[in-house]
DSSP file (Angstrom, degrees, kcal/mol; ACC not computed):
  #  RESIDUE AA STRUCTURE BP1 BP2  ACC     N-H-->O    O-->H-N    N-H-->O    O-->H-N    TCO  KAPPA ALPHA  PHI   PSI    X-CA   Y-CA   Z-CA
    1    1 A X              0   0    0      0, 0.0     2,-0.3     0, 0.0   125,-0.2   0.000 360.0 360.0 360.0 151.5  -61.7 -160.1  107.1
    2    2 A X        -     0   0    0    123,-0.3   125,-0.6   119,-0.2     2,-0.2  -0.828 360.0-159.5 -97.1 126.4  -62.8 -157.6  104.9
    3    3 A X        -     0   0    0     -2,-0.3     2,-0.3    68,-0.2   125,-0.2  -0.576   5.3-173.1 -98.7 177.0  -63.8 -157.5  100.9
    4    4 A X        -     0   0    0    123,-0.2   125,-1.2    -2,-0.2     2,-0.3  -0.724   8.9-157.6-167.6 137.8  -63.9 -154.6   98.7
    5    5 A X  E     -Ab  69 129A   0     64,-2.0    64,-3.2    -2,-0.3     2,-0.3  -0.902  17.2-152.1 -71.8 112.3  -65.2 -154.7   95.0
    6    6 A X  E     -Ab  68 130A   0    123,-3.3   125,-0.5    -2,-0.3    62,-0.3  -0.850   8.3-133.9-106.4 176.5  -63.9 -151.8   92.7
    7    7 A X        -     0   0    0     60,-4.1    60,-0.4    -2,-0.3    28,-0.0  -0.755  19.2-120.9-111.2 161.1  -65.5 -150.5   90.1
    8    8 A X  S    S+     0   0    0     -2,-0.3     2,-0.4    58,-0.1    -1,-0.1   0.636  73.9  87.4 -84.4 -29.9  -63.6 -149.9   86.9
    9    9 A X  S    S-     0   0    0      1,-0.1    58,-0.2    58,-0.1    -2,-0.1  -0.794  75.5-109.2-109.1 149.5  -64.1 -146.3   86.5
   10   10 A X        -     0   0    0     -2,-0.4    42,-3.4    41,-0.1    43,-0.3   0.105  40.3-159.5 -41.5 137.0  -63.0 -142.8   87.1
   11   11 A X  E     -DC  51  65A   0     54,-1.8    53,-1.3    40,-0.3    54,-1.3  -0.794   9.6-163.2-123.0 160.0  -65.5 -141.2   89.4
   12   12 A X  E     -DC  50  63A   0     38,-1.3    38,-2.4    -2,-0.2     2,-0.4  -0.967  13.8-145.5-144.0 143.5  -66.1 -137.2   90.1
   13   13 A X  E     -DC  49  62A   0     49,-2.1    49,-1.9    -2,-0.4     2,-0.3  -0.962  28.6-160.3-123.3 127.6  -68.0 -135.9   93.2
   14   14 A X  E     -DC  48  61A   0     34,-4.6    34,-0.8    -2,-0.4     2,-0.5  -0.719  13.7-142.6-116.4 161.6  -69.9 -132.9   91.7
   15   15 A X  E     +D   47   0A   0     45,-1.3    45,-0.3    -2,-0.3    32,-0.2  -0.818  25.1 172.7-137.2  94.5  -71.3 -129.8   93.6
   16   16 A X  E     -D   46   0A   0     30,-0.9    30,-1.3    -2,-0.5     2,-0.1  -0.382  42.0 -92.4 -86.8 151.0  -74.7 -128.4   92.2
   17   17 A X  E     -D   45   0A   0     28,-0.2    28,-0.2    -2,-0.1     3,-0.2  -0.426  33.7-117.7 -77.9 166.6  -76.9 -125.8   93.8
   18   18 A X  S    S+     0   0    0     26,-0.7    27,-0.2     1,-0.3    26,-0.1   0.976 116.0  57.4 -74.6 -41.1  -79.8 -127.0   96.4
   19   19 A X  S    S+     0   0    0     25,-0.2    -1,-0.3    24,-0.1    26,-0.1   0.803  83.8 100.9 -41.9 -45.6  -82.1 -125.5   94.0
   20   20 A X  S    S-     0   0    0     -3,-0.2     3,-0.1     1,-0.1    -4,-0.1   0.153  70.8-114.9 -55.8 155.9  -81.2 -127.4   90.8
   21   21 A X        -     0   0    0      1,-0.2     2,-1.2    25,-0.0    -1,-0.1  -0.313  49.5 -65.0 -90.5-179.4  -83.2 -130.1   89.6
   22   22 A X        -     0   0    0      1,-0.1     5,-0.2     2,-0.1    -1,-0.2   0.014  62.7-126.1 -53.6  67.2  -82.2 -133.7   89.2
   23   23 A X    >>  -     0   0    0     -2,-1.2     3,-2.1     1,-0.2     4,-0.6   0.169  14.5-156.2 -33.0  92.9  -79.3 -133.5   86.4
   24   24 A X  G >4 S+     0   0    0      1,-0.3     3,-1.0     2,-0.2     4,-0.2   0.763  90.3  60.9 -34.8 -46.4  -80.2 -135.6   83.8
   25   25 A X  G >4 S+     0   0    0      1,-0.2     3,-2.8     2,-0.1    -1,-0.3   0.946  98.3  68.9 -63.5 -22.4  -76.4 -136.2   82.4
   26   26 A X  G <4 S+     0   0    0     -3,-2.1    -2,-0.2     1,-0.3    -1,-0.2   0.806 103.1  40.7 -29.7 -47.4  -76.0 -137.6   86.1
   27   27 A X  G << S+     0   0    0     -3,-1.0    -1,-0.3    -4,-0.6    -2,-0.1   0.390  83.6 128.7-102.3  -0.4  -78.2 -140.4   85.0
   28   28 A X    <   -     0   0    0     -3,-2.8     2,-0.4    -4,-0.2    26,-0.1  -0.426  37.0-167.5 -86.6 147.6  -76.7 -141.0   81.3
   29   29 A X        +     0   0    0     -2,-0.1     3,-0.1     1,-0.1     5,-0.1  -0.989  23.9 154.4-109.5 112.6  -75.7 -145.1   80.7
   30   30 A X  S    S+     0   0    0     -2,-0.4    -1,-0.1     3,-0.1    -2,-0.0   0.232  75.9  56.9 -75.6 -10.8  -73.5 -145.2   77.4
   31   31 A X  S    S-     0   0    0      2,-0.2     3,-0.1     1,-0.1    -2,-0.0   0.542 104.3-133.4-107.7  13.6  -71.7 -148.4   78.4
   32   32 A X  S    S+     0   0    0      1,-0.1     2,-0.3    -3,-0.1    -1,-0.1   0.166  75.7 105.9  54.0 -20.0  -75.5 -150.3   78.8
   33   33 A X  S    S-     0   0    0      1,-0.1    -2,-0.2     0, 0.0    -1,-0.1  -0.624  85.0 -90.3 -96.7 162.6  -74.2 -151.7   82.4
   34   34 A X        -     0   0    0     -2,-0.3     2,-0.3    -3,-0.1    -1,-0.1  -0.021  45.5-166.7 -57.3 152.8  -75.4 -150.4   85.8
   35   35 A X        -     0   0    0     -8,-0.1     2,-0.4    -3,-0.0    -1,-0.0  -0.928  20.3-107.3-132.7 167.6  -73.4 -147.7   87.0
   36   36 A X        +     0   0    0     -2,-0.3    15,-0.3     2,-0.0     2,-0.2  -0.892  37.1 178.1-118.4 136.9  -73.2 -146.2   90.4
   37   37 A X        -     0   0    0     -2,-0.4    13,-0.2    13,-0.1     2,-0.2  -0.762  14.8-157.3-121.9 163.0  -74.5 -143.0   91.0
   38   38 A X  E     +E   49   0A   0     11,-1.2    11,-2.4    -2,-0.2     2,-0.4  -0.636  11.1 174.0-157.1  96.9  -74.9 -140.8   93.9
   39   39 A X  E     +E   48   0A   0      9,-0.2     2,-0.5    -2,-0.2     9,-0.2  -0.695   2.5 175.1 -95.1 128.6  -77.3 -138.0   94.6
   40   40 A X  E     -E   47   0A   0      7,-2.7     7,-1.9    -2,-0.4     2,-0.3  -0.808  13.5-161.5-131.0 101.2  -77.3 -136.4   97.9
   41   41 A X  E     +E   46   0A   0     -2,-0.5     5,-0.2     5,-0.2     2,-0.2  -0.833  16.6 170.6-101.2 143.7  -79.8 -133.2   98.2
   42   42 A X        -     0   0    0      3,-1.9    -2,-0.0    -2,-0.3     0, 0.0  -0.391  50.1-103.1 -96.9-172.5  -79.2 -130.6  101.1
   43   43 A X  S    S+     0   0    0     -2,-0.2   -25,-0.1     1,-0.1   -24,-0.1   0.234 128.2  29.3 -92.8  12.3  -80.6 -127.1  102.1
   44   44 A X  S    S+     0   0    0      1,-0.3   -26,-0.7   -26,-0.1     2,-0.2   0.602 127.7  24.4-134.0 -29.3  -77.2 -125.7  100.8
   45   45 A X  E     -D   17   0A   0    -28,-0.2    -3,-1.9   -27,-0.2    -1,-0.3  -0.641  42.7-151.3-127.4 177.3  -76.3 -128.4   98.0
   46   46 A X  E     -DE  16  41A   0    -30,-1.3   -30,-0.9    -2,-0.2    -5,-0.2  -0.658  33.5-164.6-137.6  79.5  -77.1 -131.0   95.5
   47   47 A X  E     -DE  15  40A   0     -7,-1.9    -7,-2.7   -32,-0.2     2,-0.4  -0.369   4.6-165.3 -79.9 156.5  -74.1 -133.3   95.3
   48   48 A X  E     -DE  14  39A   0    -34,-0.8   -34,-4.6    -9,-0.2     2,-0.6  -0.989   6.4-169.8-148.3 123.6  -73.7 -135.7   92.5
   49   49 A X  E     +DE  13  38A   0    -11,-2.4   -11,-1.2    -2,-0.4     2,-0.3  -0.967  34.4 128.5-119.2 132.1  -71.1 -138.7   92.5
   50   50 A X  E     -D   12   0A   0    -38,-2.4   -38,-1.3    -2,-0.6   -13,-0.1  -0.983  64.4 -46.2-162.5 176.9  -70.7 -140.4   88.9
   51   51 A X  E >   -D   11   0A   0    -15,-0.3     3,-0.5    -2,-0.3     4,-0.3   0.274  47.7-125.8 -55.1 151.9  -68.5 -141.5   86.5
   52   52 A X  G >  S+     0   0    0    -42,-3.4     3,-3.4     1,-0.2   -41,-0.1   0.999 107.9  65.9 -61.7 -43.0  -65.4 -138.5   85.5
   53   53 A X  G 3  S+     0   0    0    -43,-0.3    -1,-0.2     1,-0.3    -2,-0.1   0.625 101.6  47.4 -72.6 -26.9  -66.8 -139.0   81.4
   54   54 A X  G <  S+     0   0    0     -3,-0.5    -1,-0.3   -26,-0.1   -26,-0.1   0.311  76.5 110.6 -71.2  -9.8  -70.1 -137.6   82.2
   55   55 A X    <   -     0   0    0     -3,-3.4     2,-0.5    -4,-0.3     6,-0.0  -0.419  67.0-133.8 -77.7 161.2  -69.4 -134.4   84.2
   56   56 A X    >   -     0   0    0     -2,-0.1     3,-2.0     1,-0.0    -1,-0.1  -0.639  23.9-123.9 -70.0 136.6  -70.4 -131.4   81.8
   57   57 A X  T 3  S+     0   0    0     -2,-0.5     4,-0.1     1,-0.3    -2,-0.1   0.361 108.3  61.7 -84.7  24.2  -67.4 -129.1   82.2
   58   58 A X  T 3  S+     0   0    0      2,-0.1     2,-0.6     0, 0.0    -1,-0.3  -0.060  86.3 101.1-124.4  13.3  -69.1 -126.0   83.3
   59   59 A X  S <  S-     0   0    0     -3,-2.0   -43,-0.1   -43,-0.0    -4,-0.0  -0.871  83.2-109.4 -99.1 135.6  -70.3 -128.3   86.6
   60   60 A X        +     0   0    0     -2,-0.6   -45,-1.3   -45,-0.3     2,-0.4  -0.234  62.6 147.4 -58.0 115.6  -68.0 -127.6   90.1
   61   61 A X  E     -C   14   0A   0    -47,-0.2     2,-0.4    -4,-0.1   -47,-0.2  -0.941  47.8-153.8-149.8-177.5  -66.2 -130.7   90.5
   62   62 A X  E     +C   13   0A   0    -49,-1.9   -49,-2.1    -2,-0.4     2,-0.3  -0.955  33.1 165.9-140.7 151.2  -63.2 -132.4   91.6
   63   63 A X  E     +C   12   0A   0     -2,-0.4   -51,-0.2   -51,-0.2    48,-0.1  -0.707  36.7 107.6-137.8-157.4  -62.2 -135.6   90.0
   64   64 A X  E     +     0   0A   0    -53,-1.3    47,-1.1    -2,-0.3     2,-0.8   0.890  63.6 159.1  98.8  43.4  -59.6 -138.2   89.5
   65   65 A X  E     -CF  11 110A   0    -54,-1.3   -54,-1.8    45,-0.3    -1,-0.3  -0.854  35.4-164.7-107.2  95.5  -61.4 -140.6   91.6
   66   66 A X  E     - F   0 109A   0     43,-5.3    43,-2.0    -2,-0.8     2,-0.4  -0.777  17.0-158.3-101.3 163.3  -61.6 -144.6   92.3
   67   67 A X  E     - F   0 108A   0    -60,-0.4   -60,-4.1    -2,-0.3     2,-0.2  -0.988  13.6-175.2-137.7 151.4  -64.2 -145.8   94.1
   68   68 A X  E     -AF   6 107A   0     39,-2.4    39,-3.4    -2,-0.4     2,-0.3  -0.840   6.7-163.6-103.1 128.2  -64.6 -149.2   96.0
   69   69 A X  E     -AF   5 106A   0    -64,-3.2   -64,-2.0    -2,-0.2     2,-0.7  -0.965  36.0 -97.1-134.8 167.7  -67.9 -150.5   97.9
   70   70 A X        -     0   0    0     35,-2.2   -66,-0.2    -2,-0.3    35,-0.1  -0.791  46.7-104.6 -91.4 113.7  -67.8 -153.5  100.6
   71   71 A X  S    S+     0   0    0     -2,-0.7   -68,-0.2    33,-0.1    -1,-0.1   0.131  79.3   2.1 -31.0 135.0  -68.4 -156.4   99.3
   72   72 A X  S    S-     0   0    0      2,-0.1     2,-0.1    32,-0.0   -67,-0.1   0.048 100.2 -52.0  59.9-177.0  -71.9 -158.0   99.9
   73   73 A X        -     0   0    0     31,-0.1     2,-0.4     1,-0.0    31,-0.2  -0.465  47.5-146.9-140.5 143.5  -74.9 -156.6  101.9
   74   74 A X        -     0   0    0     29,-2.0     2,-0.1    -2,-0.1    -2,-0.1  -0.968  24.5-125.7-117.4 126.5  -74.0 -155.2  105.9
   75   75 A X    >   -     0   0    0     -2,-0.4     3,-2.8     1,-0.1    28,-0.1  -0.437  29.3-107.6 -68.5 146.0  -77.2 -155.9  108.2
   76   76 A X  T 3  S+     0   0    0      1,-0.2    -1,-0.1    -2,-0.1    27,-0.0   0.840 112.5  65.8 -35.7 -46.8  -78.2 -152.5  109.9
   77   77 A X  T 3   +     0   0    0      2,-0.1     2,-0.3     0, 0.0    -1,-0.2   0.364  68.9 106.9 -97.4  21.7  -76.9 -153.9  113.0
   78   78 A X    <   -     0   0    0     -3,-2.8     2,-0.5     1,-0.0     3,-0.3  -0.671  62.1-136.0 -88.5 158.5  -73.4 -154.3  112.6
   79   79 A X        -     0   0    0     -2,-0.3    -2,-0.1     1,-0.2    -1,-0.0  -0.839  54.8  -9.1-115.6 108.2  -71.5 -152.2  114.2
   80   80 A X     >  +     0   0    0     -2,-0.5     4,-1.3     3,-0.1    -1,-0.2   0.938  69.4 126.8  60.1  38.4  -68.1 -150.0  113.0
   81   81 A X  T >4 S+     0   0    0     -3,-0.3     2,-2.6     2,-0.2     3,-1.5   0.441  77.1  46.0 -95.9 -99.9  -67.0 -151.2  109.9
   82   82 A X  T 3> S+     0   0    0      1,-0.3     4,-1.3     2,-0.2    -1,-0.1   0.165 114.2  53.0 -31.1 -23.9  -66.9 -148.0  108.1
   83   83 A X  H 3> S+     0   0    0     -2,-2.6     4,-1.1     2,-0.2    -1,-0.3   0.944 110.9  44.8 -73.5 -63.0  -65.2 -146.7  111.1
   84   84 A X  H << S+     0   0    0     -3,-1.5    -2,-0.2    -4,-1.3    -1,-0.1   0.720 115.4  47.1 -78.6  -4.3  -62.6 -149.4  111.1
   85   85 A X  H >> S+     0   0    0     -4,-0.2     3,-6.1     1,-0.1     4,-1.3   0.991 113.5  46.8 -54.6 -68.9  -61.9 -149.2  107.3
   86   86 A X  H 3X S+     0   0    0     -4,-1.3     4,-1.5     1,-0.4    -2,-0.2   0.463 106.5  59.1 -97.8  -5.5  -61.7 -145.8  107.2
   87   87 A X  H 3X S+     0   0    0     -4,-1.1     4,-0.5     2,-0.2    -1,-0.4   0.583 100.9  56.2-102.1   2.4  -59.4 -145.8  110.3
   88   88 A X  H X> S+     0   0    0     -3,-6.1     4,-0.9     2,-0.1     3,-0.6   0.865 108.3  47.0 -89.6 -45.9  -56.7 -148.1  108.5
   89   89 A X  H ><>S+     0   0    0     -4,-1.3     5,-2.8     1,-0.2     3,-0.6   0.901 108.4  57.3 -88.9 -14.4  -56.3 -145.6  105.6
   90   90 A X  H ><5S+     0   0    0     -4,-1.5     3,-4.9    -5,-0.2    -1,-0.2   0.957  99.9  55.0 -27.0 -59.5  -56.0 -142.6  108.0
   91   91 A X  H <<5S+     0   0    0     -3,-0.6    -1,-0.2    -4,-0.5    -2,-0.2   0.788 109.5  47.1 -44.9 -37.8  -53.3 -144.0  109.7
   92   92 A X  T <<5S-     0   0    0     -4,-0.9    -1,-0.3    -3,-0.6    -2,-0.2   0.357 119.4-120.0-115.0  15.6  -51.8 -144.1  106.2
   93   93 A X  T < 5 +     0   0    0     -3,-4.9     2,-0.6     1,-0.3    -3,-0.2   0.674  58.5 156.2  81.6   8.3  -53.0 -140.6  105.9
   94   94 A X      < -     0   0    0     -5,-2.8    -1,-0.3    -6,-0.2     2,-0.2  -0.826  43.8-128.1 -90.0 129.7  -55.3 -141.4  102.8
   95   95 A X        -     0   0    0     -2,-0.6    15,-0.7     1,-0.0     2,-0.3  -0.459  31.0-149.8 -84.4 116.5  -58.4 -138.7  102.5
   96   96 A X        -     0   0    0     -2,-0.2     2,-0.4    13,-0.1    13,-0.1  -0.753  18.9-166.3 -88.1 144.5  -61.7 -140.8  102.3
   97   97 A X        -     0   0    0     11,-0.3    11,-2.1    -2,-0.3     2,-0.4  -0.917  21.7-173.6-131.3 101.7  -65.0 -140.0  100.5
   98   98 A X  E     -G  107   0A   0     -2,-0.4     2,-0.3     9,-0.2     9,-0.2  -0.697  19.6-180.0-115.2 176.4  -67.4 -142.2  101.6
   99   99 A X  E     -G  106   0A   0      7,-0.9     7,-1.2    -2,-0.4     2,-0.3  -0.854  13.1-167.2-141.8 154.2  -71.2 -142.9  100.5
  100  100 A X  E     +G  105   0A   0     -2,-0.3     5,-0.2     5,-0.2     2,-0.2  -0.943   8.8 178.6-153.2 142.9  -73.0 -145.4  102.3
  101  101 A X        -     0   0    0      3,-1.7    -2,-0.0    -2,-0.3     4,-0.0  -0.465  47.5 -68.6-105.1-175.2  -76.6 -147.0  101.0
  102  102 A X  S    S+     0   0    0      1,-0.2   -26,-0.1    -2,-0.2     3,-0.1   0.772 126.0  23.1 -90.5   1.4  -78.9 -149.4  102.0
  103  103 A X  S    S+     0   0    0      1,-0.3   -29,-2.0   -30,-0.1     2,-0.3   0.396 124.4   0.3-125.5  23.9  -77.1 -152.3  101.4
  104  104 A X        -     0   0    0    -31,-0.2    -3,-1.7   -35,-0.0     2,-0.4  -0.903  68.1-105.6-168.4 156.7  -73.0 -151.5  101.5
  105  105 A X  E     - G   0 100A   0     -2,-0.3   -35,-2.2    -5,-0.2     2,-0.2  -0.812  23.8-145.6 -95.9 142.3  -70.9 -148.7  101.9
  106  106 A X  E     -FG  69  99A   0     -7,-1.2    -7,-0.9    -2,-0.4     2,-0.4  -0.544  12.3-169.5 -83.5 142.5  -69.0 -146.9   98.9
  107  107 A X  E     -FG  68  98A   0    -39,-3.4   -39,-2.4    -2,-0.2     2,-0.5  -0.941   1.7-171.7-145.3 136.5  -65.5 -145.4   99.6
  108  108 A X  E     +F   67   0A   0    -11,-2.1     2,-0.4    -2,-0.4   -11,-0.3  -0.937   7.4 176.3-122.5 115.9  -64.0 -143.3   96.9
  109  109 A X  E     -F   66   0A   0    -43,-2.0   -43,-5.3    -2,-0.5     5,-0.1  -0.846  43.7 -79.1-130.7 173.6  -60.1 -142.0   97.2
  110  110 A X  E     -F   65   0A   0    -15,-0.7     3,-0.4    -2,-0.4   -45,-0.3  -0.423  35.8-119.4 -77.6 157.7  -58.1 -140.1   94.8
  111  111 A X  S >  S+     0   0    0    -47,-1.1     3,-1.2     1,-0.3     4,-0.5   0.736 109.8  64.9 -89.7 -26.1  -56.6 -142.1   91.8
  112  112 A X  T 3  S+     0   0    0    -48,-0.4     4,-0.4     1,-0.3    -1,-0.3   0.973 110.9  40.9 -62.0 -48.6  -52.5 -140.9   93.3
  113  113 A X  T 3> S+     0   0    0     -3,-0.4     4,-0.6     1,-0.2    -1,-0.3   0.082  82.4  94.8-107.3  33.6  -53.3 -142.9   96.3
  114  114 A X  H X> S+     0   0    0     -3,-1.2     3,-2.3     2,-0.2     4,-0.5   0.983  85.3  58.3 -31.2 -77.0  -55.0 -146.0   94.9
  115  115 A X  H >4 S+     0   0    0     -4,-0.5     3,-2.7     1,-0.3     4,-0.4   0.858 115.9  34.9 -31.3 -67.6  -51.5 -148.0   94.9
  116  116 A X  H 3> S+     0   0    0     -4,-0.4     4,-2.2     1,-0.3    -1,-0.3   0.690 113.2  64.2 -71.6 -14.4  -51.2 -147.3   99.1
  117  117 A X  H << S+     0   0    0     -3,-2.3    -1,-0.3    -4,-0.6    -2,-0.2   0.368 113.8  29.5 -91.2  -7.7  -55.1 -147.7   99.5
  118  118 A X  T << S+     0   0    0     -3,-2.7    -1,-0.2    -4,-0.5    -2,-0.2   0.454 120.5  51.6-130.0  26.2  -55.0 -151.3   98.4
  119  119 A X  T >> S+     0   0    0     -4,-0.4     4,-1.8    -3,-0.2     3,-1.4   0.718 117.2  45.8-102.9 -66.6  -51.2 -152.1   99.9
  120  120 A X  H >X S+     0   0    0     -4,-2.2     4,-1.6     1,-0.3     3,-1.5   0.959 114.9  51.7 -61.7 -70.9  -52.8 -150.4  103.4
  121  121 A X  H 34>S+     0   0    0      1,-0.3     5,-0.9     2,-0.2    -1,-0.3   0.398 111.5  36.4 -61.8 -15.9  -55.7 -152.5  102.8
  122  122 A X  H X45S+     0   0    0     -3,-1.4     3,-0.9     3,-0.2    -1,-0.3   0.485 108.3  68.5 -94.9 -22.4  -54.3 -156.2  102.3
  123  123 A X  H <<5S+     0   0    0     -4,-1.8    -2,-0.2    -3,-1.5    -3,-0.2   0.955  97.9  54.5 -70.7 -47.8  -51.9 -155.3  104.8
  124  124 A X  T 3<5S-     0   0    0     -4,-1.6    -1,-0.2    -5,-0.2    -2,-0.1   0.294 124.7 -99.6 -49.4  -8.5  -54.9 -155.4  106.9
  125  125 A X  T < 5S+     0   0    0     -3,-0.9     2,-0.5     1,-0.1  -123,-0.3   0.496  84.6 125.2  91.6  31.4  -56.0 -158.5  106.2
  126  126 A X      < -     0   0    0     -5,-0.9  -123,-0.2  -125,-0.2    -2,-0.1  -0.911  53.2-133.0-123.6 119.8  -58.8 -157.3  103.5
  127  127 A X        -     0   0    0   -125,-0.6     2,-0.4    -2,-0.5  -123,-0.2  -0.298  15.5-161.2 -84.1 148.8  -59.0 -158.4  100.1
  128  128 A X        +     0   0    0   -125,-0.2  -123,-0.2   -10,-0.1     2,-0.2  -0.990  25.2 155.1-134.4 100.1  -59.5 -155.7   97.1
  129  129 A X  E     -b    5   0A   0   -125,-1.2  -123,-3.3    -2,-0.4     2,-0.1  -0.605  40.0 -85.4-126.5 173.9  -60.9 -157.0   93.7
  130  130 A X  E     -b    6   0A   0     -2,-0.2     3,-0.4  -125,-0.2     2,-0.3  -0.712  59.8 -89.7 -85.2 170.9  -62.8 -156.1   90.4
  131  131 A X  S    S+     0   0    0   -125,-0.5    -1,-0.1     1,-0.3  -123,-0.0  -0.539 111.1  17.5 -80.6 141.6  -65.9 -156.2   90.4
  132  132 A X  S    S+     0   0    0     -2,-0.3    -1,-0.3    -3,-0.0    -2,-0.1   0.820  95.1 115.4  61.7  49.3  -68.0 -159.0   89.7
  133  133 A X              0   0    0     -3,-0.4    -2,-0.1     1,-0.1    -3,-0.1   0.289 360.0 360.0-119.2  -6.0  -64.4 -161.0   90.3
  134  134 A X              0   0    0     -5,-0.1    -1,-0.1     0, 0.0    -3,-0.1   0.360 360.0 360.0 -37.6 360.0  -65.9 -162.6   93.2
């Protein structure tokens, strides 16, 4: 069986040039608890996933976004979970955005298919909760 934690807020996956430096509003806390962020630099981009309230509106974005991580820390040597999450909400024809760190993977899907992303996902036998609801 599977967990998932969500997190409580609207998320936006932002698209920066590779040049641009570390975006500061990226990093702003207003609600004093940790928040998850996600900087990913390439040789063509600088992508930036964080809460919708933060984006500056002249930044490339798409939003409308929940995000989800799997509960509790996955050793390096397990094998295909992200594959076999991400291959029950295919099936049900929900578009994934995943992030993965060093100790869980993130999955972020748009806020219109939230409802069928945690219906697809108990159907599966995997439970879907707030966060710190453990």
């Amino acid at each position: 069986m599977c967990s998932f934690e969500f997190l409580p807020d609207r998320y936006a996956i932002c698209r920066l040039a590779a040049d641009d430096s570390l975006p500061q509003w990226a990093l702003q806390n207003d609600s004093g608890k940790q928040q998850f962020v996600s900087l990913n630099w390439t040789p063509d981009e600088l992508s930036v996933v964080c809460r919708e309230s933060i984006v500056p509106d002249d930044v490339e974005s798409e939003t409308d976004w929940m995000c989800m991580r799997v509960a509790g820390k996955l050793d390096f040597s397990l094998v295909g979970i992200l594959a076999r999450i991400t291959r029950y909400l295919a099936d049900a024809h929900i578009s994934v955005f995943a992030v993965s760190t060093f100790d869980t993977d993130y999955l972020l899907v748009k806020r219109s298919q939230w409802p069928l992303t945690i219906k697809t996902l108990s159907e599966a036998g995997c439970k879907v909760y707030p966060l710190g609801d453990a």
